[in-house]
N, C-alpha and C positions, 0 to 999 in steps of 0.2 A: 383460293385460300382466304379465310375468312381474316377479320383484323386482327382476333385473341391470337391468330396462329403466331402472325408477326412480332406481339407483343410479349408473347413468351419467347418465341426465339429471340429478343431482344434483351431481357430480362438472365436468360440460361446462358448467354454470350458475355453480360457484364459480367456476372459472377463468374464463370470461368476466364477473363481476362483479369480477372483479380486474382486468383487462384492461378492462374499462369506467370503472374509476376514473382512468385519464389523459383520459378524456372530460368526465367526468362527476364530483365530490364534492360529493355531498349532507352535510348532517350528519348524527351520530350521533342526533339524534332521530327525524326524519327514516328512518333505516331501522328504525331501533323500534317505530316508526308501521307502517311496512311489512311489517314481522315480525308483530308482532300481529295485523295486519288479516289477513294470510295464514294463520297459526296459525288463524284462530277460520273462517276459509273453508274451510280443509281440517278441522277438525273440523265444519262444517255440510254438507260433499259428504259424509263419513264416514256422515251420518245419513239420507242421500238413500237411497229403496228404490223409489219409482216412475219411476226413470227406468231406460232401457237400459243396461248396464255398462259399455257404449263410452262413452257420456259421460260415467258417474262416472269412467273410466277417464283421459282423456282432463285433466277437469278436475284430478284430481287431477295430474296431472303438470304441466301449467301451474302449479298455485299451487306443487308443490316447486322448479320449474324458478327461479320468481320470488322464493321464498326462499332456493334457494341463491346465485344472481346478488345477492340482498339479505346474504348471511354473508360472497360474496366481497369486496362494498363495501365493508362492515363492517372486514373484514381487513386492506382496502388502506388504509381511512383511519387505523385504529389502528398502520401501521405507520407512517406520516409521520414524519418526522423534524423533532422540537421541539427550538427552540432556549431553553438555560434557560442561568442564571448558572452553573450546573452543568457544563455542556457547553461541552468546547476549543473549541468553533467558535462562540462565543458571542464570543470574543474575536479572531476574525478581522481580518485588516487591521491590526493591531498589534503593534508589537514586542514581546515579550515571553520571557520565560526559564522553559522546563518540564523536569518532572522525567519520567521515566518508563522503562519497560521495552519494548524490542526483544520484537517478539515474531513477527516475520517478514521475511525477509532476501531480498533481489533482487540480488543479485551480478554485473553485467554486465561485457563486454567493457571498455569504457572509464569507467563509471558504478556508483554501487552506489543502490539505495532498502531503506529501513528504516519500518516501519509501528511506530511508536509506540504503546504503550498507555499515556496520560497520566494521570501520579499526584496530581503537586502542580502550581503555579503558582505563578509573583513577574511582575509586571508589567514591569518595567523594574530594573536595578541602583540607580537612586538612589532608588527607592519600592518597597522592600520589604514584604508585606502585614505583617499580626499574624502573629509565630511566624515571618516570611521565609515562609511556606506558605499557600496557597489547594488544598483537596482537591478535585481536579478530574476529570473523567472523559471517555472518548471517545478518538480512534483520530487521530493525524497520519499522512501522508506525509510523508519528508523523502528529499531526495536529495542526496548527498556525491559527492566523487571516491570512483575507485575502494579507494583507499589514504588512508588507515588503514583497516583493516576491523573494522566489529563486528559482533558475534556474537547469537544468538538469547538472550535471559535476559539479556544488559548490560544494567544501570540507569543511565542515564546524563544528562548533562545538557546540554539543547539551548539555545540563543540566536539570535532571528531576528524575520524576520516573519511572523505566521501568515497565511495567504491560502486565500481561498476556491476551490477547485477550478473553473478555466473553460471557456471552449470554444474549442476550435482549428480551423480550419478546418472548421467545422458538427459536428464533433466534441464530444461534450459530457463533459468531463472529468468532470464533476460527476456527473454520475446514472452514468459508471460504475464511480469511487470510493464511490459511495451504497452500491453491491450488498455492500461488505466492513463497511459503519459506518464509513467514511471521508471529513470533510465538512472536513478543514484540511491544507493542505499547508505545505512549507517547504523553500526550496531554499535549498543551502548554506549551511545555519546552522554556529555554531561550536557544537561538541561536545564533552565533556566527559564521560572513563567514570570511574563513582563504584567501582559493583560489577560483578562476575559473575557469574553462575550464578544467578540470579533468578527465574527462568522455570520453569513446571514439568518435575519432572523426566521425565518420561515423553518429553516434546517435546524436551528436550535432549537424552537417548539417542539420538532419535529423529533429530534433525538433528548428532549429531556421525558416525551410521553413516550418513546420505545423504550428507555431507561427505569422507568417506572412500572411498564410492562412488563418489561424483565424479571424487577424488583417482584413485582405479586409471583408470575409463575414461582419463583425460589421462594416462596416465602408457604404456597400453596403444595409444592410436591418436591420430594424428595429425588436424592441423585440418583441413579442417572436419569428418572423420570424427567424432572426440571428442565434437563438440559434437550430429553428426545423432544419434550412437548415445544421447547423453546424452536429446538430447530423446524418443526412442523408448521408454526404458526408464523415466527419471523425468520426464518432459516439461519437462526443463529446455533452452530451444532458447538462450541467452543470448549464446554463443558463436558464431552462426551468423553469415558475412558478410550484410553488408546485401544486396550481387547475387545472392549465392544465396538468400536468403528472400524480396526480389519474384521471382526462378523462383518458387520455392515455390509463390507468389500465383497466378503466370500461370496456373498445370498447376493449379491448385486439389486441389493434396498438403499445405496446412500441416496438414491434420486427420491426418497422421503421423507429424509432429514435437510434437505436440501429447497429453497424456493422455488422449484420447477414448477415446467408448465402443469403437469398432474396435478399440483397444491394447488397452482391458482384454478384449474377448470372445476374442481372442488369448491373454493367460495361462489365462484360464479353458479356453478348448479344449487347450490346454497339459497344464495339471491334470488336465484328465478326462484325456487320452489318455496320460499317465502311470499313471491309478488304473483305466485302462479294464475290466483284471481285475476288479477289484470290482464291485460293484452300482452302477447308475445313478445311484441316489439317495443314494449315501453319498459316490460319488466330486463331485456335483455340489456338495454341502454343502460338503466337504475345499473343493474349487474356491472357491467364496464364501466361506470363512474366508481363503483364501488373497489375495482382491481387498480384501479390511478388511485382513489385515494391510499388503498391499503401499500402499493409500490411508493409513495411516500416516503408514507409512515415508516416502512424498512429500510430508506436508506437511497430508493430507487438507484442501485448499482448496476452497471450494465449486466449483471446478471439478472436481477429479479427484471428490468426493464424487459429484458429477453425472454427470462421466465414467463412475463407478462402476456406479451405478445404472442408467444408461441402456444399458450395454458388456451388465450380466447381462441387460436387458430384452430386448435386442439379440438374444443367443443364446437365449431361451425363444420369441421369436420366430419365429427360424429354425427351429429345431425342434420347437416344440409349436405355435405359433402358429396355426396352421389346423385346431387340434384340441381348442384348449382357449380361453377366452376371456381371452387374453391382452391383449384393450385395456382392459377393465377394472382388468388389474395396473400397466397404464400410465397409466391414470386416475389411480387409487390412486399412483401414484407422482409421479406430477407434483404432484397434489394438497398430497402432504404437503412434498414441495420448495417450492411457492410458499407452502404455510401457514405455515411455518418463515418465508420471505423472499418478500415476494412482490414485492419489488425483480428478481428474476432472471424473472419473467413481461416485466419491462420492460423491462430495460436488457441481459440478460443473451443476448447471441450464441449464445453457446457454448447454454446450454440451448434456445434456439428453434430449431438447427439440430439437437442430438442429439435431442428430442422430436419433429421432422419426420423425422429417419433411421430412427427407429423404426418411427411411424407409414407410413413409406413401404415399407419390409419386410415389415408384416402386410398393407397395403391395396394397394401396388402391386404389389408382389414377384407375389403370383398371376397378376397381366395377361402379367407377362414368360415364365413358365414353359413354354404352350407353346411360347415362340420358344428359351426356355435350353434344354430338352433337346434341340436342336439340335446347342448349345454342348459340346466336349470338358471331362469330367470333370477331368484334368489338370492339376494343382498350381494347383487350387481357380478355375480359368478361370471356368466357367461360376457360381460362385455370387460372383465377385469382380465378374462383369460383372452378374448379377441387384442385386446388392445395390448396387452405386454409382446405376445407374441408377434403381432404385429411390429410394432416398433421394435424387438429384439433382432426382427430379422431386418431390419433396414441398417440399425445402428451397428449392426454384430461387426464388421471389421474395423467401422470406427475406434468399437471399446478394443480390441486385441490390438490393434495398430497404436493406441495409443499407452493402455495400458499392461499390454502383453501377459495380460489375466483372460477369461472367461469362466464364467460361474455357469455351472451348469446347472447347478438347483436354484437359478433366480426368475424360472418358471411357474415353477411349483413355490414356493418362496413367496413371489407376488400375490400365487392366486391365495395362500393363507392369510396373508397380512392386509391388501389391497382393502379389502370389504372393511375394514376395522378402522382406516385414515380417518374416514371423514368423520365418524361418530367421536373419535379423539381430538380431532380440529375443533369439532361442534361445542363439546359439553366442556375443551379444554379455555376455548375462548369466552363460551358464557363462566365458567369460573373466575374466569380474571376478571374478565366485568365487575360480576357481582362482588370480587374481593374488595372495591373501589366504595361498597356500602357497604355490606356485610359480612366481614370473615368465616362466620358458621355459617350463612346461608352459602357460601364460594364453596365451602368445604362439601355440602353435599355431592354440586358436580364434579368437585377435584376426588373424591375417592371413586366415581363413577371411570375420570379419565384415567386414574390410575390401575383400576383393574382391567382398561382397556390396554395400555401402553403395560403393562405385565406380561397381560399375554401376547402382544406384539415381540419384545423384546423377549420372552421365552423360546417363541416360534423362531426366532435370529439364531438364536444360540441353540437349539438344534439341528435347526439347518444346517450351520453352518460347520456341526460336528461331523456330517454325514459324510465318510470316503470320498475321497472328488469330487467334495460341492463345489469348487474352485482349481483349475488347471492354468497353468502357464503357459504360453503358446508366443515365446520371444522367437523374434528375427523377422514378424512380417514385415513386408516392401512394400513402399505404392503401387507398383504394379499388380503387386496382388488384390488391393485393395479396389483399384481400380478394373481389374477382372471380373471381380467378383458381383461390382456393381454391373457390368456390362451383360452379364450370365444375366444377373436377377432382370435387370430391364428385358431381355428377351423372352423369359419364362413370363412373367408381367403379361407382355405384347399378346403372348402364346395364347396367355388362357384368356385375354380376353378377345381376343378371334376368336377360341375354341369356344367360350359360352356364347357369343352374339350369334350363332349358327343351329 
């Protein structure tokens, strides 16, 4: 067995000991115990010489397999979230008055949220601590009207009651404020700004130039144009009417209103075929400094961070993927995603869908090839329809398990819309640019994006008129979901024996 074999067994063992710990939390001695015992088994196979190599083979990948399932337990319990006299959310369910700094802003149509980073504490106005001050620490939600607004870095001061994050309609508020270190929320507190500019500054440049980019898109196209282009370029969909975003739903298109990996593997092919003159490998590099600067500039949220990663994995995929051992870099990348958090193994959507659209590019994408080159070359037909399909069939019990929908025309849906993203990304972002010098020069490419994002949003709303473009399929189980995968990995297995023959 060669080393990658160990190294992925090592890698598909953490993340399933992560993912076993909503089953299962042993104690931390308890995998100690475990570890140990393992350590001193794979230094006794090490010392094994009369047996076959297949065995020694075989056994050592078993004990690495059960010590890394034992680092991912390990991981998951050490990230639990403890509650101490220390921590905002120790004081849940309480009135109370906190100090703290904005440090992330949700600006909606009719609502705004502000994520707090809590400094101080006072309990109440008529019991003030020692000093009026308790140094506190941890992450609120609070949500205000839309007016007054504040800004990212105000220091300011909240009054209300703190409340534990619930569950709404089988919705669980809570484990999906978990994923940011968000465990107290507060609605319509009264508010009170002390300072400004508080916040780092790199993040304040950074969100006074998305602010201003916003500012042109709105000022360049009309609703709900504004708001699609806004989500395409910064994934801010805020704007978007309620009717048009269940379309969205039916056609299963929100993953283009959305910073996914699709958007970012679109700049990055962008980049290259800008630098395309140059050398492969320089213009690919330019290209990924370009996806970090632009993950910045939006905010760099564990989402777009994800987005990020998963967008470049996305495209080495496509293009090396069947020649280089590119699941391993997707190993390695998930990996160190859930080692950082390993809340987002759990709770997190967005990443269990972009980790199946990957994996369904390098693993399924080959099943479809001979039926794609078939398929017309022509403004990207044939690799818009390998790749949905692909990732539909990887992610399909994800989306029903999760959201107990399936769209059945977000097939056909993709292949109409898919071709038309990037030229709307393209002529949408050289508009804002140029709005920055010249408002009528901006305007030539903004009526160009606009007649592109017309017929996008036209083709939504047919789609999405059409008889069971959208079915509901509630009550799936993990086990089914978990079958389902097990089927597909054998048919997988199947046809690639049956083609290597």
């Amino acid at each position: 067995m060669g080393r990658s074999f160990y190294i992925i067994t090592a890698l598909i063992g953490f993340l399933i000991g992560v993912g076993l710990y909503l089953v299962v939390q042993p104690t931390i001695l308890i995998l100690i115990g475990i570890m140990v015992f393992c350590v001193v088994g794979l230094l006794v196979v090490r010392r094994i010489v009369n047996k076959p190599e297949g065995a020694i083979g075989q056994s050592r990948l078993l004990i690495i397999f059960i010590i890394a399932v034992t680092l991912g337990l390990l991981r998951a319990t050490l990230s639990e979230h403890r509650i101490t006299p220390s921590q905002i959310d120790f004081y849940n369910e309480q009135k109370i008055e906190i100090e703290g700094v904005i440090v992330e802003t949700d600006i909606r149509r009719d609502r705004a949220k502000y994520k707090i980073n809590a400094k101080t504490l006072i309990f109440n106005d008529q019991k003030p601590m020692t000093n009026d001050q308790l140094p506190i620490k941890g992450n609120i939600l609070i949500a205000l009207n839309k007016y007054p607004q504040y800004h990212y870095g105000d220091l300011i001061k909240i009054y209300g009651e703190l409340k534990t994050p619930g569950i709404f309609d089988g919705f669980s508020y809570s484990n999906y404020l978990s994923r940011y270190g968000i465990y107290s929320v507060m609605y319509q507190p009264r508010v009170n700004l002390i300072k400004s500019n508080q916040g780092n500054f790199f993040w304040r440049a950074m969100t006074f130039l998305q602010n201003k980019f916003m500012e042109k898109i709105n000022q360049i196209f009309p609703e709900p144009h504004a708001s699609f282009e806004a989500g395409l370029l910064v994934g801010a969909r805020k704007g978007i009417p309620d009717e048009l975003m269940e379309k969205f739903n039916i056609t299963g298109l929100t993953h283009i209103i959305a910073i996914s990996g699709y958007n970012i593997t679109i700049i990055i092919v962008f980049v290259m075929w800008i630098l395309k003159s140059l050398p492969r490998r320089i213009s690919f590099i330019v290209a990924i400094v370009a996806i970090v600067l632009f993950t910045l500039f939006v905010g760099a949220s564990p989402a777009v961070v994800r987005a990020s990663i998963m967008g470049i994995l996305g495209l080495i995929a496509l293009n090396y993927g069947r020649q280089n051992n590119i699941h391993i870099t997707v190993l390695f990348s998930a990996f160190f995603m859930v080692l950082w958090n390993p809340k987002i193994l759990w709770f997190d959507v967005g990443f269990q869908l972009s980790f199946a659209a990957v994996l369904g590019l390098i693993y399924v994408a080959p099943v479809f090839d001979k039926y794609a080159k078939k398929l017309p070359k022509a403004f990207g037909v044939r690799e818009a329809i390998q790749m949905t399909l692909s990732a539909q069939v990887m992610a399909l019990p994800i989306i029903v398990f999760n959201f107990e929908r399936l769209s059945i025309i977000a097939p056909l849906a993709n292949l109409l819309v898919i071709f038309a993203i990037p030229p709307a990304m393209m002529f949408g972002f050289v508009a804002v640019l140029l709005s920055f010098i010249s408002t009528p020069l901006s305007l030539i490419f903004g009526y160009i994006t606009w007649g592109i994002l017309t017929y996008i949003i036209k083709i939504i709303e047919l789609m999405a008129a059409v008889p069971y473009a959208s079915i509901n399929i509630p009550g799936m189980k993990l086990w089914m979901m978990f079958g389902y995968y097990i089927m597909l990995i054998g048919l997988l297995a199947y046809y690639k024996k049956w083609s290597a023959n």
